[in-house]
Every structure is written in structure tokens, then in C-alpha cells.
PQR file of N, CA, C, O and H, with PARSE charges and radii, in Angstrom:
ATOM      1  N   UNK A   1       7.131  20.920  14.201 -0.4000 1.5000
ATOM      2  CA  UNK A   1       7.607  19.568  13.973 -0.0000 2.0000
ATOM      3  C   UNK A   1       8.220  19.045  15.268  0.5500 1.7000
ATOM      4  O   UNK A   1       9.185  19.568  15.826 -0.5500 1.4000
ATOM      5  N   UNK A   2       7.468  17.799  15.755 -0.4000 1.5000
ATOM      6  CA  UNK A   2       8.542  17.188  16.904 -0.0000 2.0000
ATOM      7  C   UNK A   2       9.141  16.334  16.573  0.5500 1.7000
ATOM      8  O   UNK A   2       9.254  15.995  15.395 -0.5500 1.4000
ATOM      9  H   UNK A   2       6.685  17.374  15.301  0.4000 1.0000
ATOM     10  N   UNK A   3       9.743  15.703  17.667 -0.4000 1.5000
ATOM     11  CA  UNK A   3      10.643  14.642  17.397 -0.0000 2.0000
ATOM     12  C   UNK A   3       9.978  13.680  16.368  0.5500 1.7000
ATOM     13  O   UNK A   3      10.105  13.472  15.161 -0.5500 1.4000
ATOM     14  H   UNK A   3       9.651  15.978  18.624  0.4000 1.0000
ATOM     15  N   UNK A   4       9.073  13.097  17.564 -0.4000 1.5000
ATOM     16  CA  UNK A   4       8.271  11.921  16.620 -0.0000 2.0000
ATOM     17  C   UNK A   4       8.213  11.844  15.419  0.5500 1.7000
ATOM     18  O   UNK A   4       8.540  10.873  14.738 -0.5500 1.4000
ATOM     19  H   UNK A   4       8.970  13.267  18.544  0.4000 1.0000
ATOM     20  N   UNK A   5       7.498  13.568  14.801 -0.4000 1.5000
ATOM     21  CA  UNK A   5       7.452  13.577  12.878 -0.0000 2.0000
ATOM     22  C   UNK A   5       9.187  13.473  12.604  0.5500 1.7000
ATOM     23  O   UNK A   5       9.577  12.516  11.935 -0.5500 1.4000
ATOM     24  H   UNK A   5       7.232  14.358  15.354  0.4000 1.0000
ATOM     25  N   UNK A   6      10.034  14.301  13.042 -0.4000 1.5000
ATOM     26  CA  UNK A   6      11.338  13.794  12.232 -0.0000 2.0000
ATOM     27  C   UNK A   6      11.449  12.349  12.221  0.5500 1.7000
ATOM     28  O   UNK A   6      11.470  11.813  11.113 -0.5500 1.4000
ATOM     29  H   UNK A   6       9.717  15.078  13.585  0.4000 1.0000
ATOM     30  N   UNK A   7      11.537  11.503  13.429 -0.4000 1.5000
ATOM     31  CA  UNK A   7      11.749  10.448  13.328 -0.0000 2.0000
ATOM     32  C   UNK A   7      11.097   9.582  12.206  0.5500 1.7000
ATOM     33  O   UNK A   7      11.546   8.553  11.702 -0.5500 1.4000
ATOM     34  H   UNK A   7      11.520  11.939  14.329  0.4000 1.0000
ATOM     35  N   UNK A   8       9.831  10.297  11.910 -0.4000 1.5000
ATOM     36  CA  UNK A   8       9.051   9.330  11.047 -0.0000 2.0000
ATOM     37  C   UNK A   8       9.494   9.547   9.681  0.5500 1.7000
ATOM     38  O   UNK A   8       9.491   8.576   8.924 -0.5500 1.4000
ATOM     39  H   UNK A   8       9.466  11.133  12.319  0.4000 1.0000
ATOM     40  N   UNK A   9       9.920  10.813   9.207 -0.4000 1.5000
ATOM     41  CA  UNK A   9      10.256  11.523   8.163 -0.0000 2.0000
ATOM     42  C   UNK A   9      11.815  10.741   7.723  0.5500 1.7000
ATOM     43  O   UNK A   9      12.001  10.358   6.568 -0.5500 1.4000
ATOM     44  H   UNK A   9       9.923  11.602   9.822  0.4000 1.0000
ATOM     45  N   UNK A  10      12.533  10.628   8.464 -0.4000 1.5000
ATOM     46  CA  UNK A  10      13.837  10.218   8.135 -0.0000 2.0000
ATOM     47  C   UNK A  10      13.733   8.796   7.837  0.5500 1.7000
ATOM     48  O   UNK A  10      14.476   8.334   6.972 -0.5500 1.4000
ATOM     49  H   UNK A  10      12.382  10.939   9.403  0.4000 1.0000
ATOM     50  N   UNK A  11      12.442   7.626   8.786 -0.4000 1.5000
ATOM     51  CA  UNK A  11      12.336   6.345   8.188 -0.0000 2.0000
ATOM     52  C   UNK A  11      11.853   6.405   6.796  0.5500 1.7000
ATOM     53  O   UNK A  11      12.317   5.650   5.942 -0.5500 1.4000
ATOM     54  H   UNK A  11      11.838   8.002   9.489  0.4000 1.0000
ATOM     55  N   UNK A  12      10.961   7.251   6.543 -0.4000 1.5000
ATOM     56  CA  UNK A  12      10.693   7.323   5.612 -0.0000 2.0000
ATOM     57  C   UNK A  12      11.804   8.017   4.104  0.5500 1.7000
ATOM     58  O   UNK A  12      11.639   7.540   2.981 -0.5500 1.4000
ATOM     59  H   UNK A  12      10.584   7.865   7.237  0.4000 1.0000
ATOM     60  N   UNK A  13      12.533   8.796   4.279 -0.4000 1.5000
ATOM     61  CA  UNK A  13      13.495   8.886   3.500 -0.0000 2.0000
ATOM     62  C   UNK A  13      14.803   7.613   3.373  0.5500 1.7000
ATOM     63  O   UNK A  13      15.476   7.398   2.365 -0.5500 1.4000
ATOM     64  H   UNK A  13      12.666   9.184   5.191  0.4000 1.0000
ATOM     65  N   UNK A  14      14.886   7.011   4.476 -0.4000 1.5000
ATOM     66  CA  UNK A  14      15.736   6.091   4.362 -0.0000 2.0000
ATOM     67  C   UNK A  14      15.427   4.798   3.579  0.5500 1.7000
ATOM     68  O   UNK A  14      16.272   4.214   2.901 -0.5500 1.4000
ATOM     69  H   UNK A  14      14.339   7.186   5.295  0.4000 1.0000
ATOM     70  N   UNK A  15      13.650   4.245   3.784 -0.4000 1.5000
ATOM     71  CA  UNK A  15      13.178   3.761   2.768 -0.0000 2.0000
ATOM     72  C   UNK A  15      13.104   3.979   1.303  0.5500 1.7000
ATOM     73  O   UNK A  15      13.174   3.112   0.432 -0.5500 1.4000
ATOM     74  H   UNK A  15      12.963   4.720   4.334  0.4000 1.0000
ATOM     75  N   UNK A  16      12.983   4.994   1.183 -0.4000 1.5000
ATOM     76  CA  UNK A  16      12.779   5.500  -0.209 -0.0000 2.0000
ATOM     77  C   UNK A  16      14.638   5.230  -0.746  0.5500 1.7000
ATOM     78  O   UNK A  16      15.022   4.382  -1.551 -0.5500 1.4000
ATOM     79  H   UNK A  16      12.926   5.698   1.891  0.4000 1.0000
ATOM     80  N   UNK A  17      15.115   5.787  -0.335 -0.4000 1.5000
ATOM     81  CA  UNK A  17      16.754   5.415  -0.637 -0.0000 2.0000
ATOM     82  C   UNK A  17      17.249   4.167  -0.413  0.5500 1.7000
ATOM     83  O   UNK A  17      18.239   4.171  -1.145 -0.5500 1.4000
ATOM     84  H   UNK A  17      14.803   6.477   0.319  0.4000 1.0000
ATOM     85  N   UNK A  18      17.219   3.255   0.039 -0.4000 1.5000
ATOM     86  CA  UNK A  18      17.237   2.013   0.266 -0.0000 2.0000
ATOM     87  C   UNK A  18      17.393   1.487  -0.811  0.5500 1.7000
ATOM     88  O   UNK A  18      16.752   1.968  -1.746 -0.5500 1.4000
ATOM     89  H   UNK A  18      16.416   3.252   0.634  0.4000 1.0000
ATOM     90  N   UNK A  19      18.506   0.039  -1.142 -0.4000 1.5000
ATOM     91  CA  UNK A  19      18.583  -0.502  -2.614 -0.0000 2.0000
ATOM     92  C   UNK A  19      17.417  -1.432  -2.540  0.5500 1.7000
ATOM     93  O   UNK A  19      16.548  -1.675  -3.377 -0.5500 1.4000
ATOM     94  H   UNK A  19      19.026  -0.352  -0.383  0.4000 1.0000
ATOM     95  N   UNK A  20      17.629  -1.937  -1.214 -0.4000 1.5000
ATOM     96  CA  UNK A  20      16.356  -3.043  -0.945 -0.0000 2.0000
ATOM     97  C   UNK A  20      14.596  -2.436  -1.513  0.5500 1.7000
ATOM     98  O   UNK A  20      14.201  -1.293  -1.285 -0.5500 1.4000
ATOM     99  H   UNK A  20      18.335  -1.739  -0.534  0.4000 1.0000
ATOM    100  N   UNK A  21      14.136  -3.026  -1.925 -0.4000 1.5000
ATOM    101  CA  UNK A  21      12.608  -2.908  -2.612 -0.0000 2.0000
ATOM    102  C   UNK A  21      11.789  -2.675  -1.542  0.5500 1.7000
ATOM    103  O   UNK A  21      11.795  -3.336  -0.504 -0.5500 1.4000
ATOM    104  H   UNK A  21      14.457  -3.955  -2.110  0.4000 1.0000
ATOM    105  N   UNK A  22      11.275  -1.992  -1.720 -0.4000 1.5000
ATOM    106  CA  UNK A  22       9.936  -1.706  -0.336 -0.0000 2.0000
ATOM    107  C   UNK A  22       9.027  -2.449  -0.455  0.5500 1.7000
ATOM    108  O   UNK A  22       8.710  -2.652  -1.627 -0.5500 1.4000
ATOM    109  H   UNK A  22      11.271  -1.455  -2.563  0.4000 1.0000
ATOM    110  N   UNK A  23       8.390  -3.015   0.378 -0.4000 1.5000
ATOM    111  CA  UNK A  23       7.009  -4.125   0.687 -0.0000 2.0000
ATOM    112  C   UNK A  23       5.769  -3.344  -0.235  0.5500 1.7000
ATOM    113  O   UNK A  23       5.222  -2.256  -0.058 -0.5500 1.4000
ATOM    114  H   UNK A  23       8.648  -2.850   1.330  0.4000 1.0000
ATOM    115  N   UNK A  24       5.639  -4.062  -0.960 -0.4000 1.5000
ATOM    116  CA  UNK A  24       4.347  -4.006  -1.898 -0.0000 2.0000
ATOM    117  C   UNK A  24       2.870  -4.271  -1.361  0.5500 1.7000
ATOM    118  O   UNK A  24       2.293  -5.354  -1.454 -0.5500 1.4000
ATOM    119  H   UNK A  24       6.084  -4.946  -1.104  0.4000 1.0000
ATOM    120  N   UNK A  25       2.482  -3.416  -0.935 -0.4000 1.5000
ATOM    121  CA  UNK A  25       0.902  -3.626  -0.416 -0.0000 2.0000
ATOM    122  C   UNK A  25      -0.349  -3.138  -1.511  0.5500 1.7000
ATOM    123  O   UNK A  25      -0.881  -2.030  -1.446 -0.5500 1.4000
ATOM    124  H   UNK A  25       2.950  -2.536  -0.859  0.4000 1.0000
ATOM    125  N   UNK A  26      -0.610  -3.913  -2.255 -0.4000 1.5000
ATOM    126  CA  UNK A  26      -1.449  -3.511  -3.408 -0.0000 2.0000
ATOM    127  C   UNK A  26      -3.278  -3.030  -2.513  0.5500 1.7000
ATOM    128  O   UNK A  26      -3.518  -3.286  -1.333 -0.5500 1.4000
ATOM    129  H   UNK A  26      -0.178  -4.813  -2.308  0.4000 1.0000
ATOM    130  N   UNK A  27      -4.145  -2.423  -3.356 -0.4000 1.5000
ATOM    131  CA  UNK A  27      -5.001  -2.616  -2.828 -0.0000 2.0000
ATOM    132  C   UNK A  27      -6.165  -2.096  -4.081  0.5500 1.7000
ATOM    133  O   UNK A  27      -5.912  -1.209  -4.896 -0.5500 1.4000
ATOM    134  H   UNK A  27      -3.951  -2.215  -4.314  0.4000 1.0000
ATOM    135  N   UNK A  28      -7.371  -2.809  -4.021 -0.4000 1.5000
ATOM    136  CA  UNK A  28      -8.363  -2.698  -5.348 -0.0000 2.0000
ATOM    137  C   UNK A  28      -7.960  -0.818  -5.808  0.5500 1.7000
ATOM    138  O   UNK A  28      -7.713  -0.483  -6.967 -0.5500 1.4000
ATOM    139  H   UNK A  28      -7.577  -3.530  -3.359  0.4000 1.0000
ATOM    140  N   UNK A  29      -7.982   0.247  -4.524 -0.4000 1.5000
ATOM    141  CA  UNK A  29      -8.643   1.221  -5.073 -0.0000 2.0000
ATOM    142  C   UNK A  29      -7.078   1.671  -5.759  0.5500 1.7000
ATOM    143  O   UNK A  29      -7.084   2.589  -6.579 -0.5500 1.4000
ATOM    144  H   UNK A  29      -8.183  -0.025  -3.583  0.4000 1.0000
ATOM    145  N   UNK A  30      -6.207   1.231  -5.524 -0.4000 1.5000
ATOM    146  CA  UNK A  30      -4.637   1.380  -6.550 -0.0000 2.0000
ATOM    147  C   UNK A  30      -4.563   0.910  -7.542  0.5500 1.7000
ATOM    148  O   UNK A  30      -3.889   1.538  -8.359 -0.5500 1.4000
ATOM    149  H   UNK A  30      -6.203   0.485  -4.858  0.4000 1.0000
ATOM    150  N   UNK A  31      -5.117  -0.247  -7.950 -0.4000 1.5000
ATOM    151  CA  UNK A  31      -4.845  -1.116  -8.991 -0.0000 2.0000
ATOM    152  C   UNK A  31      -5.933  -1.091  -9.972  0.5500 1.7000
ATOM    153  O   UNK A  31      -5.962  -1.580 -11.101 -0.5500 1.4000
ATOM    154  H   UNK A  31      -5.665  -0.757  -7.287  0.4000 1.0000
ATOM    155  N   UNK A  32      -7.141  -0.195  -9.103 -0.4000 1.5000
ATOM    156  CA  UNK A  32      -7.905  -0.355 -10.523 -0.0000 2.0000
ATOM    157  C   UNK A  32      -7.937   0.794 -11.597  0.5500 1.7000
ATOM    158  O   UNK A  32      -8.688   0.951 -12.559 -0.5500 1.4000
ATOM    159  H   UNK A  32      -7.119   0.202  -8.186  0.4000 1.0000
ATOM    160  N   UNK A  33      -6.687   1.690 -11.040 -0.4000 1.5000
ATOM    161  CA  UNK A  33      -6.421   2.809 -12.074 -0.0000 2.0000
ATOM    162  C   UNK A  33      -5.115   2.384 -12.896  0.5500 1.7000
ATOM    163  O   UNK A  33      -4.891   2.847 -14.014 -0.5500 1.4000
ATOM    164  H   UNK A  33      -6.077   1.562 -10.258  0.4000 1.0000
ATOM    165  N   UNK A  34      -4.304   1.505 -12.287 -0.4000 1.5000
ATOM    166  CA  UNK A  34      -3.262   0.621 -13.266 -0.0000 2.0000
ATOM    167  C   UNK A  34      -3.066   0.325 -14.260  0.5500 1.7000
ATOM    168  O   UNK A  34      -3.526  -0.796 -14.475 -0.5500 1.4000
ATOM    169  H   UNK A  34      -4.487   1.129 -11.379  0.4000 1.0000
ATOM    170  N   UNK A  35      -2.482   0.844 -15.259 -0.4000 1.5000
ATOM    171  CA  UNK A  35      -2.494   0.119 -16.933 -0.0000 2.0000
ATOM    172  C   UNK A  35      -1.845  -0.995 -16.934  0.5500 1.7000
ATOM    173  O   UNK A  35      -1.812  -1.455 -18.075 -0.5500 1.4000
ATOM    174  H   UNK A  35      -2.108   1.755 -15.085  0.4000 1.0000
ATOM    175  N   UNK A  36      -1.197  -1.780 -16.010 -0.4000 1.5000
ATOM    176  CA  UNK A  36      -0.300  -2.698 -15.954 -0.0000 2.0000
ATOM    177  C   UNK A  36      -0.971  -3.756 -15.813  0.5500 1.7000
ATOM    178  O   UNK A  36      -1.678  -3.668 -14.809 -0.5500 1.4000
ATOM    179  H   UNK A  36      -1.223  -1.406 -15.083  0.4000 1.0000
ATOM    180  N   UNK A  37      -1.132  -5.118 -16.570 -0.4000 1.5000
ATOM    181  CA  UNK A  37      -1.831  -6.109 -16.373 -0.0000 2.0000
ATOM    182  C   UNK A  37      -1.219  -6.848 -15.519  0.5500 1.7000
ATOM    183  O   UNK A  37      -0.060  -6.851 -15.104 -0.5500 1.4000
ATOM    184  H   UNK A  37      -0.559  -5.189 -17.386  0.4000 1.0000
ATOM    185  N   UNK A  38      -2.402  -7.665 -15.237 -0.4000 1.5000
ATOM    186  CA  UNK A  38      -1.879  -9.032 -13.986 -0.0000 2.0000
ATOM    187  C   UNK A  38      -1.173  -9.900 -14.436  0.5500 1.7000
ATOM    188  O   UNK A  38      -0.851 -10.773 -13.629 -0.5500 1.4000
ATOM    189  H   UNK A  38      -3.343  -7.663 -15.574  0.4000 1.0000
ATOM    190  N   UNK A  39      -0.578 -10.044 -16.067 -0.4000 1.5000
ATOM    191  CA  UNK A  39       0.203 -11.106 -16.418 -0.0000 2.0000
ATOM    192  C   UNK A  39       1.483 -10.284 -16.049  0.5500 1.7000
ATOM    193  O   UNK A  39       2.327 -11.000 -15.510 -0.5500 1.4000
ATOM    194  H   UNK A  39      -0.840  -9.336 -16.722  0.4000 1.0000
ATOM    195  N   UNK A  40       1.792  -9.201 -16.168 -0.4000 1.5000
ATOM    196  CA  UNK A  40       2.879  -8.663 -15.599 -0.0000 2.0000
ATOM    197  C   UNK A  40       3.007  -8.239 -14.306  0.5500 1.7000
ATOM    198  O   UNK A  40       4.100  -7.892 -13.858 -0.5500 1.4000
ATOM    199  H   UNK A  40       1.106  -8.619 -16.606  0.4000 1.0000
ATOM    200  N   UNK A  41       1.648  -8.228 -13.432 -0.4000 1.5000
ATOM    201  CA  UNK A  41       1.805  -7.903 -11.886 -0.0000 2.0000
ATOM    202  C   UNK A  41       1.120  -9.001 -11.019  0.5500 1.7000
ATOM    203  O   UNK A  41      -0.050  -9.382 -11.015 -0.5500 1.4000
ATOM    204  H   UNK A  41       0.760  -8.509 -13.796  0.4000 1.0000
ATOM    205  N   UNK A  42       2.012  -9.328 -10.409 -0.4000 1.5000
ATOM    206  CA  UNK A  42       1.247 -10.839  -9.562 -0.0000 2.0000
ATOM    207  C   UNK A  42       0.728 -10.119  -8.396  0.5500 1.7000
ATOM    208  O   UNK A  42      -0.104 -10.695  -7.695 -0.5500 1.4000
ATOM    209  H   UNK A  42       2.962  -9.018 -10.412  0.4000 1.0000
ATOM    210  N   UNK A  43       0.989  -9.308  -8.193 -0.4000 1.5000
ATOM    211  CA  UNK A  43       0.466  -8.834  -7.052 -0.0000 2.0000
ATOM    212  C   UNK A  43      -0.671  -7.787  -6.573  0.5500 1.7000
ATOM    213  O   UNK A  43      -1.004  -7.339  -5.477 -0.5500 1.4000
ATOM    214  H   UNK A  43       1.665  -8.840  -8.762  0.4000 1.0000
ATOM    215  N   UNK A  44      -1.301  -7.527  -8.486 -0.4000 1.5000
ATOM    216  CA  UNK A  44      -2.239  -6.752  -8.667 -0.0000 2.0000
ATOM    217  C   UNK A  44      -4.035  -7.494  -8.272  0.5500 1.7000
ATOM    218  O   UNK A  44      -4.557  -8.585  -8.498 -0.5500 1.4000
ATOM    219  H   UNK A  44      -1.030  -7.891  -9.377  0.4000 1.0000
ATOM    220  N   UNK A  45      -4.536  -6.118  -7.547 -0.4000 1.5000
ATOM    221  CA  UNK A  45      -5.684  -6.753  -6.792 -0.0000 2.0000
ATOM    222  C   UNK A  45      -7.091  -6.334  -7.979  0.5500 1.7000
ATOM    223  O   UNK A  45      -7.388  -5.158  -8.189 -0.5500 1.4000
ATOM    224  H   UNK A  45      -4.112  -5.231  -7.363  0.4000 1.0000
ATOM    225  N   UNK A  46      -7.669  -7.247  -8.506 -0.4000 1.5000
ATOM    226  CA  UNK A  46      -8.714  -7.447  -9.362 -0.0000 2.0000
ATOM    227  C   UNK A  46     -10.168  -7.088  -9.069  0.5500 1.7000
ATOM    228  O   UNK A  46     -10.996  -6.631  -9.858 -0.5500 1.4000
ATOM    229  H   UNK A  46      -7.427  -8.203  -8.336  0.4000 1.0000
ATOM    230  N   UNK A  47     -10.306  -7.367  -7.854 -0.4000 1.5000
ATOM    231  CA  UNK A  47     -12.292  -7.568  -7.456 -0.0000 2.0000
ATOM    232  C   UNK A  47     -11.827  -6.923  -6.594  0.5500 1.7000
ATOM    233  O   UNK A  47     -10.691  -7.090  -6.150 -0.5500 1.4000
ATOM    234  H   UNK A  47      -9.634  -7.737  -7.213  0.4000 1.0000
ATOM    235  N   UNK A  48     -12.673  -6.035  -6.194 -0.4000 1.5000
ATOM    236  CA  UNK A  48     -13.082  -5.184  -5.103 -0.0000 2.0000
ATOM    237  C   UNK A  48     -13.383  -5.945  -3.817  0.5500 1.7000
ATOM    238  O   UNK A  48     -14.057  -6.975  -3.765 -0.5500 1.4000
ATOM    239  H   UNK A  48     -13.596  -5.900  -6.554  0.4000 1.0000
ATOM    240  N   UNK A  49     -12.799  -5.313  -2.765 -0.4000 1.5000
ATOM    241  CA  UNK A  49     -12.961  -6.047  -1.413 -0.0000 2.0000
ATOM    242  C   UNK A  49     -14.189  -6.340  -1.232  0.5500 1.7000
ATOM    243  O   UNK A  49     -15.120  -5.626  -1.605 -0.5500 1.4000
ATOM    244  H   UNK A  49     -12.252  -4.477  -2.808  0.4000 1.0000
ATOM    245  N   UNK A  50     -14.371  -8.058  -0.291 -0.4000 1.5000
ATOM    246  CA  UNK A  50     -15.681  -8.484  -0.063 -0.0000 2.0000
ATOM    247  C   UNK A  50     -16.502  -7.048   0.695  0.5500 1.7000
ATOM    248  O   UNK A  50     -15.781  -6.384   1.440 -0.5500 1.4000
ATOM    249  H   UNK A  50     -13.615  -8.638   0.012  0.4000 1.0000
ATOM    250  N   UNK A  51     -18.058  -6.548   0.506 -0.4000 1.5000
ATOM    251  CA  UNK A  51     -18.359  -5.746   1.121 -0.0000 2.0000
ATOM    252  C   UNK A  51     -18.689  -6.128   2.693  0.5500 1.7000
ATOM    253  O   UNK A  51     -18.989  -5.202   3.447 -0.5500 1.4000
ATOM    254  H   UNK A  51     -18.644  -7.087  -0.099  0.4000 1.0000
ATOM    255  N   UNK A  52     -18.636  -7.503   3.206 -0.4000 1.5000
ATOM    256  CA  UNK A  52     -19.052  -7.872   4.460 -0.0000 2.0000
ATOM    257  C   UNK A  52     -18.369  -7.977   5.331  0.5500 1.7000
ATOM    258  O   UNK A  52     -18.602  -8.149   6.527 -0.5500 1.4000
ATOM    259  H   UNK A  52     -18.392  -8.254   2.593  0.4000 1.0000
ATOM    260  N   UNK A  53     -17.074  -7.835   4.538 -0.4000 1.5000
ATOM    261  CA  UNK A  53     -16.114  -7.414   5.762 -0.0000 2.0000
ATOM    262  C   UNK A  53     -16.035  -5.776   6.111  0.5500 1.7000
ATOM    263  O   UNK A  53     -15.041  -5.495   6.780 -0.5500 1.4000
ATOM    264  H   UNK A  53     -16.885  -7.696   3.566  0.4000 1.0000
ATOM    265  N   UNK A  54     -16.903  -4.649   5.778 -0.4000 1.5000
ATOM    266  CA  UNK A  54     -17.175  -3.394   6.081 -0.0000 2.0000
ATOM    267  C   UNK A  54     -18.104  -3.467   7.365  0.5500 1.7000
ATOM    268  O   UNK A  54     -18.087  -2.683   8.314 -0.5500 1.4000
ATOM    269  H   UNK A  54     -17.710  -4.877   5.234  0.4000 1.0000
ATOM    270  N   UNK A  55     -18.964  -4.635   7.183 -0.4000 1.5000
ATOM    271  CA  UNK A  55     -20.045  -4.363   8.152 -0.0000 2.0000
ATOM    272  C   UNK A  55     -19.226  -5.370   9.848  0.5500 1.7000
ATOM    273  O   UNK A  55     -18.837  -6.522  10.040 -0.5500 1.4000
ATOM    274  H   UNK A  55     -18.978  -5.272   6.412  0.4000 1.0000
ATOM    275  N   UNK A  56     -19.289  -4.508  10.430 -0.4000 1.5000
ATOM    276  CA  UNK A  56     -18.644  -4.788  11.469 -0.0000 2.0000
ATOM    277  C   UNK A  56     -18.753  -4.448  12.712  0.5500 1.7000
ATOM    278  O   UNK A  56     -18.728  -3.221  12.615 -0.5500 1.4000
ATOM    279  H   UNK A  56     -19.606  -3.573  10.273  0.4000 1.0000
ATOM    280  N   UNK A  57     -18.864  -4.703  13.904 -0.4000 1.5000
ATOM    281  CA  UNK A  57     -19.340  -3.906  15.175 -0.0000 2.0000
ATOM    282  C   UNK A  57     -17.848  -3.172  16.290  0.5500 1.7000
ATOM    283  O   UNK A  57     -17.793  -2.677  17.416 -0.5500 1.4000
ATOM    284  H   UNK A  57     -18.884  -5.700  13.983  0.4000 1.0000
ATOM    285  N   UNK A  58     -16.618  -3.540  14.957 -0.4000 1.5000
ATOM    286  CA  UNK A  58     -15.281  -3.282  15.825 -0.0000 2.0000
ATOM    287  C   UNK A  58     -15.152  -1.885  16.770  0.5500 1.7000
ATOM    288  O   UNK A  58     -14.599  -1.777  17.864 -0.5500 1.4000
ATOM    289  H   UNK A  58     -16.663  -3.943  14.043  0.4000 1.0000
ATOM    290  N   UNK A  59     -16.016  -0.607  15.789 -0.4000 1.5000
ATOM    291  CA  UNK A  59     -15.603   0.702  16.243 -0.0000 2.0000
ATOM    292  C   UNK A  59     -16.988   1.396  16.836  0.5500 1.7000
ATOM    293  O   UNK A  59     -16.957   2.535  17.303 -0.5500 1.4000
ATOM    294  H   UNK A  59     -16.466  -0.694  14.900  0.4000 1.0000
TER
END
């Protein structure tokens, strides 16, 4: 373990303990195992990402 991983390890415990709510990043392949409906989650993702944004020449 170096520095770097502690450092990352302790942001990460300090988040988790935090009263403040952690940033909600939903995403299809999370939400489509969800029993929780979208009238109770506004932030739940429904349709599967466009596929044309896969095809790409970035990498």
C-alpha cells in the first residue's frame, strides 16, 4: 500500500461517514436491477445508453 492508496482510502471513508449525501450518479446497468420505481427515484436511468455514442475513434 502507498501513499496514494491510503490517501484514496481515507477520502473514501470520510465520504462514506459524512452527514452530507454523496453525489448520485445513476447509470442504466444500476438501475435496471432496482425495485425502486421512477415515481420514487428521479434520478433513475430507464433506456439503455444511446449505442452510437460507443462507436467512437477516441481510443
Amino acid at each position: 500500500m502507498d501513499e496514494a492508496f491510503k490517501e484514496q482510502f481515507r477520502g473514501a471513508i470520510a465520504t462514506l461517514a459524512s452527514s452530507t449525501t454523496a453525489r448520485k450518479v445513476p447509470s442504466f446497468q444500476e438501475c435496471r436491477f432496482c425495485d425502486i420505481p421512477s415515481q420514487c427515484c428521479p434520478e433513475r436511468v430507464e433506456n439503455p445508453p444511446d449505442q452510437s455514442l460507443e462507436n467512437h475513434d477516441l481510443f
